[in-house]
N, C-alpha and C positions, 0 to 999 in steps of 0.2 A: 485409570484412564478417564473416568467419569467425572473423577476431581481436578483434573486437570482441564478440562474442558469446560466446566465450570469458570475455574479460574482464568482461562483464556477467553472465555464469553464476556466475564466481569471488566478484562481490562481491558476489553474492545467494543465494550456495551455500545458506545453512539456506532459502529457502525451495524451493529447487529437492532438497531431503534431503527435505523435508518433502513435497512432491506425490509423491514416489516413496513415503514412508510412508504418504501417505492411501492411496494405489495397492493397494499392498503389503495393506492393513486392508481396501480393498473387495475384493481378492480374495478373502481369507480367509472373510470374511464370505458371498461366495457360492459358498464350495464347495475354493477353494486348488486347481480341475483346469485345464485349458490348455480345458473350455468357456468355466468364468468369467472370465480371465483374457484369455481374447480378446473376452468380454465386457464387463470392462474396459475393455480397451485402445478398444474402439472408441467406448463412449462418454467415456470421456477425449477420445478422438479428434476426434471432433464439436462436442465440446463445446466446446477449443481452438481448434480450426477457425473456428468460429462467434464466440466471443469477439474473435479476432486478426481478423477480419475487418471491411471497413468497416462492414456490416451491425452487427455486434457492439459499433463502436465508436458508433455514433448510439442502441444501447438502453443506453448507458452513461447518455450525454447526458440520456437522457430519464431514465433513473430518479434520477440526480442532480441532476434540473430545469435543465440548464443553456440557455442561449437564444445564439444568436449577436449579436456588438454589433452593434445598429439604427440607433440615432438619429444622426442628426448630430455631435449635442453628442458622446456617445461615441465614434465615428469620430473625430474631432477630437482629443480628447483619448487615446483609447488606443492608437490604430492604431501613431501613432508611436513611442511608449513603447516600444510591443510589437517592433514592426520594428527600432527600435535593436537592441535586447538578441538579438531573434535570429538578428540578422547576426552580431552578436559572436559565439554561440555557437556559429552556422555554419563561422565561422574556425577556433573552439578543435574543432570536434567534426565535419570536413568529411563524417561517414559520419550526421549527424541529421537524422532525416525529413526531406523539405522542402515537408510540407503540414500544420505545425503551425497553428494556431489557436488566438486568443483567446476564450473565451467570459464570459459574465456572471449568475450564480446573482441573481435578485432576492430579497436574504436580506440584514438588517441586520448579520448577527455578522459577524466577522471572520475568515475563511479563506480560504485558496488552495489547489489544488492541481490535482496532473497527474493523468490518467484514458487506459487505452489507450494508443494510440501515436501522439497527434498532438491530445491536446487539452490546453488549458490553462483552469483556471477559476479567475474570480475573484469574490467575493461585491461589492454594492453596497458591504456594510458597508467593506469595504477599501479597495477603492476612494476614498469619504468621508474615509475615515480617514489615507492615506497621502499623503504629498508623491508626486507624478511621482518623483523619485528615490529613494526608499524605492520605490515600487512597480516598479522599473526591477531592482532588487535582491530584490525578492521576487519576480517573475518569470524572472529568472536564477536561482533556486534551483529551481524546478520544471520549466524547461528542463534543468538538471542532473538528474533525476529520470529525465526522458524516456532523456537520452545515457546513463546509468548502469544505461538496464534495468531499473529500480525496478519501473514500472508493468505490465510484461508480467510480472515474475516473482511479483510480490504478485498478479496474475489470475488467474496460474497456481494460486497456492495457492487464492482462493481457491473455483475451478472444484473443489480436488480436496476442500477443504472443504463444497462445494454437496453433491457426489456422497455422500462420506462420514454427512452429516447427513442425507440423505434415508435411505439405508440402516440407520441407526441406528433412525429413524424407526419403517419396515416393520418393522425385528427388535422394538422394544419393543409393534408393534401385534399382531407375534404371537403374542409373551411373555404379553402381556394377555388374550390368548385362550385361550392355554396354560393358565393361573393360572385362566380359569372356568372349562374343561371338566374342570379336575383338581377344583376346588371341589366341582363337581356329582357327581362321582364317589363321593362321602364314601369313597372308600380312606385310612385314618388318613396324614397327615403328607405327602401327594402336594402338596396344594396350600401346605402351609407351605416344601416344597422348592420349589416354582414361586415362591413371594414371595421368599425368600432369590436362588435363582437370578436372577430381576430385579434386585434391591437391589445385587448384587453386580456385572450388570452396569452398572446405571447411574454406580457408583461409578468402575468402569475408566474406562467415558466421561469422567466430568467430570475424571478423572485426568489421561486422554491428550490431553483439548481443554484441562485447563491448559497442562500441560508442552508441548505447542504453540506455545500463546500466548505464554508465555515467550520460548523459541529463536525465534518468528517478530520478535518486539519490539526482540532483541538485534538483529538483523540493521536491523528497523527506523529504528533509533535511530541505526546506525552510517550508513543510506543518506541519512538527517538532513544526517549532519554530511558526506559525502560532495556530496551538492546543494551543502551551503555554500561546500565548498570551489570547487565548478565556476564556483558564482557569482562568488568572489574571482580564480581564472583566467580569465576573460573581461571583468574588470575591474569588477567591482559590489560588491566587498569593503566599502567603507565605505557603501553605499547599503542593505546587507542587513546590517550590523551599527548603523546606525539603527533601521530598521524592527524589527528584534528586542530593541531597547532600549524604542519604546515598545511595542510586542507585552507586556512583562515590567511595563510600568507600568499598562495596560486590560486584562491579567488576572489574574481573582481567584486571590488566596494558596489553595493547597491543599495543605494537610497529608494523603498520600497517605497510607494502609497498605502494609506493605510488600509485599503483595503484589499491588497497585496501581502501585504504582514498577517492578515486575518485569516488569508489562504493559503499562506506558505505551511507545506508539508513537512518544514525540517524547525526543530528551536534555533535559534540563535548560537553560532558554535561557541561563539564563550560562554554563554551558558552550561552546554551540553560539557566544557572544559570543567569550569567550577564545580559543575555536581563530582566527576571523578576526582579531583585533586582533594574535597570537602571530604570525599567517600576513601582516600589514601590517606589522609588527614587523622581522621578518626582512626582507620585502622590501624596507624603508628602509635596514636597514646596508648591504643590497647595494648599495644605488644611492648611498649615501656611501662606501661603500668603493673600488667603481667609479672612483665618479667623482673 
């Protein structure tokens, strides 16, 4: 367990840099002494606690609207889809929960994804959309999410994201306060230092919540194409390189800005295509070479 947590730490390192930096900013912000600081830590503390916990994991559910499969017709059709895949990645990953779940977002677009540590969501829309086998492969890639850590480390940020934007918050409603009573004052130039002073913080902010976003994406982007790969070790490689084919054909062209591309959470799906067909590639010579 302890190795794998490691492992999971290493391949999610910028966001686990990153909660140590929001850390690091709410201290400073209240005060940088071993009050604030164990001030901090405890609600950090709680706050984690509360998150990781089953408790934590059903206000997931709920604010991501998701519902447990009901009907028949659904039992029927997804149970076993589901069950396949997560035997398989039972075998590849013998240390992954073993009280994951399927759930079902009533929502025509087209997504999936993992939440917590034991849920999986898929939309209506996808469902409609994909063969049994494409969805067999789309849900081995958010199983790989789960075993890779993905989901608890991107909570983690963004708990230490919640803390930092609330504090941001309090300081600019104090700021605001500052900037009337220095108004009221008419001492010459008190309140045009209060408006600078603001300006200048808000600037740092949207600086530091870029350059965040950024380094959070990279990491993003790579736990992308890491899923993918889990999917293809467990045997779904061609099942999730369909579904990513038509993924690429029902959605619309976007000519990003670059600094839109810098913050996009997902690679490039031809990309995330080439690595699996590179990764089927090789595994054919082997089995002609072998053999």
């Amino acid at each position: 367990m302890l190795e794998k947590l490691i492992k999971n730490l290493a391949k999610n390192y910028m966001y686990i840099i990153w909660v140590i930096v929001y850390f690091f900013v709410a201290w400073c912000i209240l005060g940088a002494d071993w009050n604030s600081f164990n001030l901090v830590f405890f609600i950090y503390g709680i706050s984690i606690l509360v998150a990781l916990s089953p408790l934590g994991e059903v206000l997931l559910r709920f604010v991501e609207e998701v519902r447990p499969i009901s009907t028949r017709e659904e039992k029927e059709y997804l149970l076993p889809i589901f069950e396949e895949v997560y035997e398989n990645a039972k075998q590849k990953d013998t240390k992954l929960n073993n009280n994951i779940r399927l759930y079902i977002i009533d929502n025509m677009y087209v997504n999936a994804f993992a939440i917590g540590r034991k849920t999986i969501a898929v939309t209506m829309g996808t469902i409609q959309t994909f063969s049994q086998d494409e969805l067999k492969g789309i849900i081995a890639h958010e199983l790989g999410h789960l075993s890779n850590g993905d989901t608890k480390a991107l909570l983690l940020s963004t708990i230490g994201n919640g803390i930092f934007t609330i504090l941001v918050f309090i300081l600019r409603i104090i700021m605001l306060i500052i900037e009337v009573i220095f108004s009221l004052t008419k001492i010459p130039f008190l309140d045009v230092f209060a408006i600078i002073a603001r300006f200048l913080f808000d600037i740092g902010v949207i600086i530091f919540v870029y350059i965040g976003e950024i380094l959070l994406s990279l990491n993003s982007r790579q736990s992308e194409l890491w899923a993918d790969r889990f999917a293809f070790d467990i045997g779904y490689g061609e099942e999730l390189i369909n579904s990513l084919y038509i993924l690429q054909k029902i959605s619309l062209p976007q000519n990003l800005k670059l600094k839109d591309r810098f913050r996009a959470s997902h690679p490039n799906t031809a990309k995330r295509i080439e690595q699996l067909e590179n990764l089927i590639d090789m595994q054919d010579e082997e089995v002609f070479i072998t053999g």
